[in-house]
VEXVEX-151050 format. One record per residue (C-alpha): residue number from 1; residue in three letters; z, x, y. Coordinates in pm, 1 decimal. Each point is the difference from the previous one (the first is absolute). Example, Ala and Ser with C-alpha at 12.3 -4.5 7.8 and 13.67 -1.06 7.14 Angstrom:
# VEXVEX-151050
REC num residu        w        u        v
REC   1    ALA    780.0   1230.0   -450.0
REC   2    SER    -66.0    137.0    344.0
***
This chain:
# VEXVEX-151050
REC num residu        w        u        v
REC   1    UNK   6867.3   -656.6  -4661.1
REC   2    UNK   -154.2   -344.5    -61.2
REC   3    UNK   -314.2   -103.1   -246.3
REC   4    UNK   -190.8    -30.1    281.2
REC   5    UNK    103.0    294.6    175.9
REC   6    UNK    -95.0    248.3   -270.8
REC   7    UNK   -332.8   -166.0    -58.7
REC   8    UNK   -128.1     -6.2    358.9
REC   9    UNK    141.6    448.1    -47.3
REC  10    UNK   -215.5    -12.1   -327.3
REC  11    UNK   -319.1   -172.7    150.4
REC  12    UNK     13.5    229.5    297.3
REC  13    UNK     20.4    307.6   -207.5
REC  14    UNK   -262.1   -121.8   -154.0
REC  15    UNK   -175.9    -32.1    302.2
REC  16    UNK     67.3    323.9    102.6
REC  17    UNK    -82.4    178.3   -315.9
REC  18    UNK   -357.8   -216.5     -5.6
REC  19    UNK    -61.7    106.7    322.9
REC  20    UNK    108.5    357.1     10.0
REC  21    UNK   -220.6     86.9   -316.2
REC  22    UNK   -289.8   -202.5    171.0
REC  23    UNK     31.6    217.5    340.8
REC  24    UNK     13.6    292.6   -203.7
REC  25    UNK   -356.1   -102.1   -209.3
REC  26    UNK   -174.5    -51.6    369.5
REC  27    UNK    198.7    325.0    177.8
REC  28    UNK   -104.9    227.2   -274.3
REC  29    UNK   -327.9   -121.7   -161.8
REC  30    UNK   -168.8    -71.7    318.4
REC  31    UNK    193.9     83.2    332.6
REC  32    UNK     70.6    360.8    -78.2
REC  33    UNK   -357.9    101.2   -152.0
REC  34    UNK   -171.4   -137.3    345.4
REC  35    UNK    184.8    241.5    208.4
REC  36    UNK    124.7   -293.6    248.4
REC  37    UNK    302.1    -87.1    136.9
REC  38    UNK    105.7   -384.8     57.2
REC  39    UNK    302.8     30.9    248.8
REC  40    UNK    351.7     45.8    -60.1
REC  41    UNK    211.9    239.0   -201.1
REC  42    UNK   -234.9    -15.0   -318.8
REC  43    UNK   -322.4    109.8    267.8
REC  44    UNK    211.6    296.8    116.1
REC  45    UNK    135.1     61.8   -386.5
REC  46    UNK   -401.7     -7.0    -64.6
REC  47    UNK    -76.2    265.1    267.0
REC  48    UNK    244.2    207.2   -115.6
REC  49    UNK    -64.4     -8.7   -355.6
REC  50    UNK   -395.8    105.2    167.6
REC  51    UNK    174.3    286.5    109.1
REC  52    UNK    187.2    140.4   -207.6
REC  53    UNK    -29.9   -212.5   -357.7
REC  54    UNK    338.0   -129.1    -27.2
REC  55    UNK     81.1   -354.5   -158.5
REC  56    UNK    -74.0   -283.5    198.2
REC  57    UNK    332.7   -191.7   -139.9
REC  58    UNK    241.9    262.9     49.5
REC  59    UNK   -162.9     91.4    376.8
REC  60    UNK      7.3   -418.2     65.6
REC  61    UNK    417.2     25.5    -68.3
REC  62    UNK     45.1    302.6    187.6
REC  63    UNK   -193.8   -123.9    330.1
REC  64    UNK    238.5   -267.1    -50.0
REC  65    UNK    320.1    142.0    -28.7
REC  66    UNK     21.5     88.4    405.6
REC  67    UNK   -127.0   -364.3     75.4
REC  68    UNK    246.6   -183.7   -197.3
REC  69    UNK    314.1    246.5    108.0
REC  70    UNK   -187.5   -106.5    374.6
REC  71    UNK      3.2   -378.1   -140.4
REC  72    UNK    381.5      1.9   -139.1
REC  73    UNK    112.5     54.7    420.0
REC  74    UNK   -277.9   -206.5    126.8
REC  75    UNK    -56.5   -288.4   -204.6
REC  76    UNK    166.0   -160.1   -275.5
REC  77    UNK    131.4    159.5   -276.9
REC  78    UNK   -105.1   -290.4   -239.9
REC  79    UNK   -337.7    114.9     78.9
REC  80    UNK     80.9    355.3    -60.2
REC  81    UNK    140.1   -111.5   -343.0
REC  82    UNK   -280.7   -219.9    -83.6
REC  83    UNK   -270.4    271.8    118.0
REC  84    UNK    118.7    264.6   -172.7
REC  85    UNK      2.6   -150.3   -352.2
REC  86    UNK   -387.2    -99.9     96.5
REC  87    UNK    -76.6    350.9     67.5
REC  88    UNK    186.1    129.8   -285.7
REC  89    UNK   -171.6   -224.3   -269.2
REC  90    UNK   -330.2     29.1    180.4
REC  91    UNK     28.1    400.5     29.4
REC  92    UNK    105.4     64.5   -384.8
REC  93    UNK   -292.9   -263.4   -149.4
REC  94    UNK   -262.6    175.7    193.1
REC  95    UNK    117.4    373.0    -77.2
REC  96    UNK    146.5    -69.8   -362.5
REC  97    UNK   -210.4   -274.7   -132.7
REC  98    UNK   -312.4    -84.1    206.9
REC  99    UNK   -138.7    355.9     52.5
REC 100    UNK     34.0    143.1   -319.0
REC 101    UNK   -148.3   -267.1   -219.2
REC 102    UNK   -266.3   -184.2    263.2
REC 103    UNK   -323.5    178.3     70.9
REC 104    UNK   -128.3     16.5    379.0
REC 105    UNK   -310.8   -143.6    104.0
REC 106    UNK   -265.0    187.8    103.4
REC 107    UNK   -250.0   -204.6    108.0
REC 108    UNK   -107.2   -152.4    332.0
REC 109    UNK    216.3     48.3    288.0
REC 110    UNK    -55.3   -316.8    164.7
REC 111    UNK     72.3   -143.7   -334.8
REC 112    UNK    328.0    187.2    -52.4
REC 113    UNK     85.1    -84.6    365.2
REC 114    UNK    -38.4   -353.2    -38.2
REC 115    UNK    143.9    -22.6   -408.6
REC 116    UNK    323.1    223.9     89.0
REC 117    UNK     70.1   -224.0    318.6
REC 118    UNK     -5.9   -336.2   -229.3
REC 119    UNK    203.7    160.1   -240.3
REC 120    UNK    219.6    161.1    212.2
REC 121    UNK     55.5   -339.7    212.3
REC 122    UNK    105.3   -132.1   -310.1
REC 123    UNK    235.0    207.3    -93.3
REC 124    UNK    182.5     37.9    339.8
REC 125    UNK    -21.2   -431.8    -20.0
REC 126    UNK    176.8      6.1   -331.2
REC 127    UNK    234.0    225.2    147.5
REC 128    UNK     81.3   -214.6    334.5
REC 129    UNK     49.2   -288.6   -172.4
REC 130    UNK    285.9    141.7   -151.1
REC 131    UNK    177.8     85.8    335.3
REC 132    UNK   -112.9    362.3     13.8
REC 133    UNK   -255.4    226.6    136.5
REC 134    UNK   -160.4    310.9    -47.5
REC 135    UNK    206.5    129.8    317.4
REC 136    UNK   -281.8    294.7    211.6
REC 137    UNK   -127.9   -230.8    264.6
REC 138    UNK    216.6   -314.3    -76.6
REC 139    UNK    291.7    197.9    123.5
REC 140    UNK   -168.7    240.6    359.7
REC 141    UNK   -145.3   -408.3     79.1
REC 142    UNK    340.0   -166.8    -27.8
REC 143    UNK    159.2    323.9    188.1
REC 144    UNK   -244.2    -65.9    246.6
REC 145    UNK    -20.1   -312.5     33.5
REC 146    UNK    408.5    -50.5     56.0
REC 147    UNK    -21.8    286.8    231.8
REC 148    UNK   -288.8   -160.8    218.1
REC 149    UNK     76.0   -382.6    -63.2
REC 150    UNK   -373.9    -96.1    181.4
REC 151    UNK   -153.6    159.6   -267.7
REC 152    UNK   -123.5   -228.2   -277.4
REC 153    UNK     86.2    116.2   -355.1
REC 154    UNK   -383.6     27.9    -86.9
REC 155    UNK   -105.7    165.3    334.4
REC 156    UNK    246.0    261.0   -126.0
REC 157    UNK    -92.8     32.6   -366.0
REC 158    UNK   -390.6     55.8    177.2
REC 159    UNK    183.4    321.8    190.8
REC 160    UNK    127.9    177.4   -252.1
REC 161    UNK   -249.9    -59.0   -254.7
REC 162    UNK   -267.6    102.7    256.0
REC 163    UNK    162.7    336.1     64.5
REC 164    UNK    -40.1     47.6   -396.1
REC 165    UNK   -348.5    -92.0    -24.3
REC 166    UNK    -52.7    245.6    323.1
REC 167    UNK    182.2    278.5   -196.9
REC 168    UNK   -220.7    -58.0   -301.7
REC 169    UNK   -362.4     26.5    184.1
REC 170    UNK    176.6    363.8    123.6
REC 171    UNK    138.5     76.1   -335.1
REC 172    UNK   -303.7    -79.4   -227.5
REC 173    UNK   -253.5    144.8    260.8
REC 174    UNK   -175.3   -320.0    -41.5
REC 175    UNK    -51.1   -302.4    254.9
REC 176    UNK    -81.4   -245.4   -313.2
REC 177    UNK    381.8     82.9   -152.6
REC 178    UNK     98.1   -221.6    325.1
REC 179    UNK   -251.1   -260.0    -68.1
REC 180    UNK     69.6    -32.4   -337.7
REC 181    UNK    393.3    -24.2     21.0
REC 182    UNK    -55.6   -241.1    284.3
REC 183    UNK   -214.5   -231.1   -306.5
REC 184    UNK    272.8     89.2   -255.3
REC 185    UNK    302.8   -117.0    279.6
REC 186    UNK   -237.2   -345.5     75.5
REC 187    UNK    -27.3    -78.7   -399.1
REC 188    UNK    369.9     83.4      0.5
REC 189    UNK    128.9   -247.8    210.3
REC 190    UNK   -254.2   -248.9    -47.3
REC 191    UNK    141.7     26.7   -382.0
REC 192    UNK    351.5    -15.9     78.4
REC 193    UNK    -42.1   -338.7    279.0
REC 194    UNK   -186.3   -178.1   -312.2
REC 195    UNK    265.8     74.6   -222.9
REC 196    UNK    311.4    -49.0    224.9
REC 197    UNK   -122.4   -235.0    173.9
REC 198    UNK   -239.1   -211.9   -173.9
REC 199    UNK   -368.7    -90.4     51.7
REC 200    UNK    -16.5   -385.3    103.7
REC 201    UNK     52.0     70.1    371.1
REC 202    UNK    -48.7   -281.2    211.6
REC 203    UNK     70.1   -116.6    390.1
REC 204    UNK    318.7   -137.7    186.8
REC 205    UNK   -176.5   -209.1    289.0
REC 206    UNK    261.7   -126.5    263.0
REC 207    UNK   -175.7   -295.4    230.7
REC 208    UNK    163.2   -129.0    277.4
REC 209    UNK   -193.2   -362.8     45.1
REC 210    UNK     17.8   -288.4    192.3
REC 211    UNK   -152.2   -216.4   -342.0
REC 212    UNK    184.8    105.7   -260.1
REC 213    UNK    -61.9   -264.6   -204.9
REC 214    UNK   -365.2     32.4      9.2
REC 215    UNK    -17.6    351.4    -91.9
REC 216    UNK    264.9    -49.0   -253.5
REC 217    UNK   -236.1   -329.2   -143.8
REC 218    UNK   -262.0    264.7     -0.8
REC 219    UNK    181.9    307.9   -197.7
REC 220    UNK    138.6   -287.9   -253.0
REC 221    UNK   -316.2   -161.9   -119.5
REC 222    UNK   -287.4    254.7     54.9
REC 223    UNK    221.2    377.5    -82.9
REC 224    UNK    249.0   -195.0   -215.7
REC 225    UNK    253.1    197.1    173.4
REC 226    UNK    318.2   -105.2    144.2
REC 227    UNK    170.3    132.7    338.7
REC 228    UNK    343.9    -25.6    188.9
REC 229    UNK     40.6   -170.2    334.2
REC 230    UNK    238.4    126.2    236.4
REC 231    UNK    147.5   -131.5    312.0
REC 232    UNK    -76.2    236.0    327.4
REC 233    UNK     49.8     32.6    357.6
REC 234    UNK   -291.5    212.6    229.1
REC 235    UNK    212.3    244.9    184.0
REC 236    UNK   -208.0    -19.1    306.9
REC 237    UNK    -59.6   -400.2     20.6
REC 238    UNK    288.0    -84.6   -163.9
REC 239    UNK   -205.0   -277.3   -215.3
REC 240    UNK     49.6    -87.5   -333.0
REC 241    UNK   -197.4    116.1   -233.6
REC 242    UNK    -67.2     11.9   -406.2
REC 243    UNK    -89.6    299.3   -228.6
REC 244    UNK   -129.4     24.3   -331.2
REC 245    UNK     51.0    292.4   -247.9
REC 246    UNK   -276.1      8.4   -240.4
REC 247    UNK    -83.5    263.3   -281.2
REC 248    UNK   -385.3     27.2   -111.2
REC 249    UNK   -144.7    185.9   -219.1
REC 250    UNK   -246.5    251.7    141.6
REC 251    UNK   -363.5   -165.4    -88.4
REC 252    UNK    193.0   -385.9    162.6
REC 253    UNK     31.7    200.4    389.2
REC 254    UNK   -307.6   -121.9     97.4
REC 255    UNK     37.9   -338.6    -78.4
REC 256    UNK    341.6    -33.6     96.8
REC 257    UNK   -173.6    120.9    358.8
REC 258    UNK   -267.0   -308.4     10.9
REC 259    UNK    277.1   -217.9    -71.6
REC 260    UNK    262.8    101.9    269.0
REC 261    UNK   -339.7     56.5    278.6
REC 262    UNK    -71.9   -340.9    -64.7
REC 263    UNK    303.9   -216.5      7.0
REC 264    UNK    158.6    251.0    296.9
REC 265    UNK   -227.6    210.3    197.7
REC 266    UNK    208.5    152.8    157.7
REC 267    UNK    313.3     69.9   -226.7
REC 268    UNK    158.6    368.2     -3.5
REC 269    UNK    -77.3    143.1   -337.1
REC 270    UNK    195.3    327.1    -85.0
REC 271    UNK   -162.0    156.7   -399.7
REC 272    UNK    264.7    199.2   -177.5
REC 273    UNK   -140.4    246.4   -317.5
REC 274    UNK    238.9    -39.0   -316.1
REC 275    UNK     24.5    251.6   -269.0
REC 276    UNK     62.3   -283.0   -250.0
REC 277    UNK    103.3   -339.1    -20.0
REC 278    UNK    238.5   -205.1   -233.5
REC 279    UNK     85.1   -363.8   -105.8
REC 280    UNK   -144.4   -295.5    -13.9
REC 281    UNK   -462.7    -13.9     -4.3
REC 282    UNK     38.4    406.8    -28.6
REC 283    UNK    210.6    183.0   -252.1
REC 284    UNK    352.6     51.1   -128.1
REC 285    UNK    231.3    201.6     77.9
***
């Protein structure tokens, strides 16, 4: 094992570590106290414990167990490997370090709602980046989603974590337990996108143009952008055309519209959303 190789297995321990004993400090301080559940095999693990007091890290592992023996025939088993260290780690910190030492909050519920879903989105972002995941969900989507190939990853995530957040309203005797979870899971992910994928989102704007040169005069000298010209063929007329590949920042859209309205009325415009953009006039990599 190389230098390198046994400092990219330290930094994502690290990672992992960080992030398990940040999950745990959302989970138990806030999370658990506010009687919700926020999808996937830690919302069921929280029902459960409702029931019948048991701890939420220990539950979390055993809910997994049947997934990833489900996982090791159905997926890879690089992913089983991976997952089950993540639950492991994430299990023991909560049960053995977290919820002995860390008091729960027992304040507001919209407040724990909202403060256990940031912290919690953290965590499980901390825990991605190193490869892993917290398996519960992760694994029923990815089932799912091989199984029924026209499903989107996220449309199946949505399925299974709404069947938890239906169980909970039933379980807690209490409509709000949905609504709440449902504001924990949207801080969650909104969380975990920021952190994986980064805040300065921008646009990818594809133009096909008959004036290239004017629209690329205009995103040079008044957006102080740059753009790549391609060489095209209309399938239909079989004419020659150009496109330009452009990426904007968010708050230059509406200029970059003026100038391609007024040097080509009528050029095809297609407006792609990306999560985050590198190089050269944005960040680096």
């Amino acid at each position: 094992m190389n230098q390198n190789t046994r400092k990219d297995h330290l930094k994502k321990g690290i990672c992992l570590l960080a992030g398990a004993f940040v999950y745990g400090i959302g989970t138990h301080c806030f999370v658990v106290p506010a009687n919700i559940a926020p999808g996937g095999a830690a919302g069921l693990a929280l029902i459960i414990n409702y029931v019948c007091g048991m701890p939420v890290g220990l539950l979390t592992m055993v809910l997994n167990v049947p997934l990833l023996i489900l996982a090791w025939f159905l997926l890879s088993r690089r992913f089983v490997f991976t997952t089950s260290i993540a639950c492991a780690v994430t299990s023991v910190i909560l049960d053995a370090v977290i919820a002995p030492v860390f008091p729960a909050y027992s304040g507001d519920r919209f407040l724990s709602s909202l403060f256990g879903g940031i912290l919690v989105g953290v965590g499980m972002a901390f825990i991605f980046m190193t490869g892993s995941t917290t398996g519960g969900t992760d694994i029923l989507g990815y089932i799912l989603q091989k199984k029924k190939p026209h499903i989107s990853i996220g449309k199946a995530l949505l399925m299974v974590d709404g069947v938890v957040l239906l169980l909970s309203v039933y379980v807690f005797q209490n409509v709000e337990a949905g609504l709440f979870g449902l504001i924990c899971l949207f801080a969650q992910t909104r969380v975990m996108d920021m952190i994986i994928y980064g805040n300065d989102r921008g646009s990818m704007v594809t133009i096909i143009t008959n004036s290239p040169q004017e629209i690329m005069r205009g995103i040079l000298e008044e957006l102080e952008r740059s753009a790549t010209i391609l060489n095209a063929k209309g399938a239909y007329s079989g004419s020659d055309r150009k496109v330009l590949l452009c990426s904007i920042r968010k708050n230059q859209f509406y200029k970059l519209k003026q100038i391609i309205y007024s040097a080509d009325p009528g050029a095809f415009t297609m407006v792609t959303e990306t999560t985050e953009v590198f190089g050269e006039g944005f960040k680096e990599i």
